[in-house]
Structures are given as C-alpha cells and as structure tokens.
N, C-alpha and C positions, 0 to 999 in steps of 0.2 A: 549617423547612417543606420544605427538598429531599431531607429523608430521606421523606418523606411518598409514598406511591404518587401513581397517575395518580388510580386508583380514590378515594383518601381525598383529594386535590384537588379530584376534583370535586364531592365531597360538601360542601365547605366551604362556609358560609351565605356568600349575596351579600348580605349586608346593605344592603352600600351599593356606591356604584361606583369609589370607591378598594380594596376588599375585592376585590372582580371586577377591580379592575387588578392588583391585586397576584398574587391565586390564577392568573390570566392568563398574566404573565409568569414564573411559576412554572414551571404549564404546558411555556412556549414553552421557556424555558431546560435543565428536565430532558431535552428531546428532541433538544436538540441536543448532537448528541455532543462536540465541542471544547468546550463546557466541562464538559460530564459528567467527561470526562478530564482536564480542569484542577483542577476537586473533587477527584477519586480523587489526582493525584497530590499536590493539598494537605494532604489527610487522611490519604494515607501517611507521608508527612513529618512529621505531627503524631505519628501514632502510634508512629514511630521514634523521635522526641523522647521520647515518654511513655515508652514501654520502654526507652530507655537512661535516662531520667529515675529510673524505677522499680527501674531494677536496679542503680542507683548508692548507691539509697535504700537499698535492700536488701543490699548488700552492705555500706554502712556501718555499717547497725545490728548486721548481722554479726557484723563487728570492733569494736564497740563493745561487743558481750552475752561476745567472748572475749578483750578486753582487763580489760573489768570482772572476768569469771571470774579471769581469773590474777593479777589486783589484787586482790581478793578470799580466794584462795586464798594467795598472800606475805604478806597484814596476815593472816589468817587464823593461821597459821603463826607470824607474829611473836609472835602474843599467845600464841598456845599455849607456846611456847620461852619467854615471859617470865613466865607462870603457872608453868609446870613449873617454872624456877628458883628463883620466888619459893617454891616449896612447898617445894624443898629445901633454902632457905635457913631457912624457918621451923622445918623439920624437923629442922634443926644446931643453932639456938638452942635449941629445945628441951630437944638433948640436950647442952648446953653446950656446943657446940665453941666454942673460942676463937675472937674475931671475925678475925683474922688468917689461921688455917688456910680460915675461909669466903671470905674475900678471894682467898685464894691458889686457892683452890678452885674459887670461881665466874667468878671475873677482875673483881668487884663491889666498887665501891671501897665503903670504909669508911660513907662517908654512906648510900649505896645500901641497905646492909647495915643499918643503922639503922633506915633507911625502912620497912622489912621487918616 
C-alpha cells in the first residue's frame, strides 16, 4: 500500500474503521518525509541485493553453459578418436593384418583388438 498514490488512497473503500485507520495512517506516513527516506533507502538496499543477486545468478549459469560446452566438446572428441580407431582397426582385420602389427599400430592391447 505505500507504493499506492495519495490519489488511489483515498479512493480506497472505508468499509469499516479499521480500513480508515489503516488507509489514515498510510496517508500520514507517505508524507512524512523521514520515513519516505527510510523506505527509499531500504528499497535501495533491496535492490542492490537483487542485482548483485541476479548478476551472480547470471554469471554462474555463464560458466556453467562454457564449462558444460568444453565438457562436451573433450567427451565429444574422445568418442570421435575412439570410433575413428575403432574403424581402422576393423579395417586391418579386414584386410588381415596380423593382430600384433594392429597392436603395435594402434598402441591397443590385444583384448581391445578382439573386442573390435
């Protein structure tokens, strides 16, 4: 209710006479300047909370969206280097290499090489 004008105060229904004490003291307190100034500076305060709050928020997800990217991109990567090998592994079978020169070849131990 103290963000409310003078104008849309006093438009407020007196229902009753707690409604009118309250709308009242509204009133009295928006006009008085020491605490108008007590509000301003509380709600400055607030709002410096929320914008450093906000911009903590936002800067974690930050580094969260280009930590995940470079995690993403190294498992990326890994599997690519481990499909590639495995193609040329399958590709040496193929064409008989002996399992030993693929070993020596790939640096894939023997079981590996199996696996394949």
């Amino acid at each position: 209710m103290f963000g409310l004008t003078e104008y849309e105060l006093k438009n407020l229904e007196d229902s009753d006479d707690y409604m009118k004490k309250i709308k009242d003291d509204i009133i009295k307190l928006n006009g008085d300047p020491n605490f108008y100034q007590a509000m301003t500076d509380e709600e400055d305060r607030e709002m410096i909370e929320n914008s450093i709050f906000i911009s903590g928020k936002q800067e974690g997800i930050k580094q969260g969206i280009e930590q995940g990217t470079r995690q993403g991109i190294e498992q990326g990567t890994r599997q690519g280097i481990e499909e590639n090998q495995k193609s040329i592994v399958r590709n040496m079978r193929e064409k008989n290499y002996p399992i030993e020169d693929i070993k020596e070849i790939t640096g894939l131990s023997i079981e590996e090489i199996e696996k394949i």
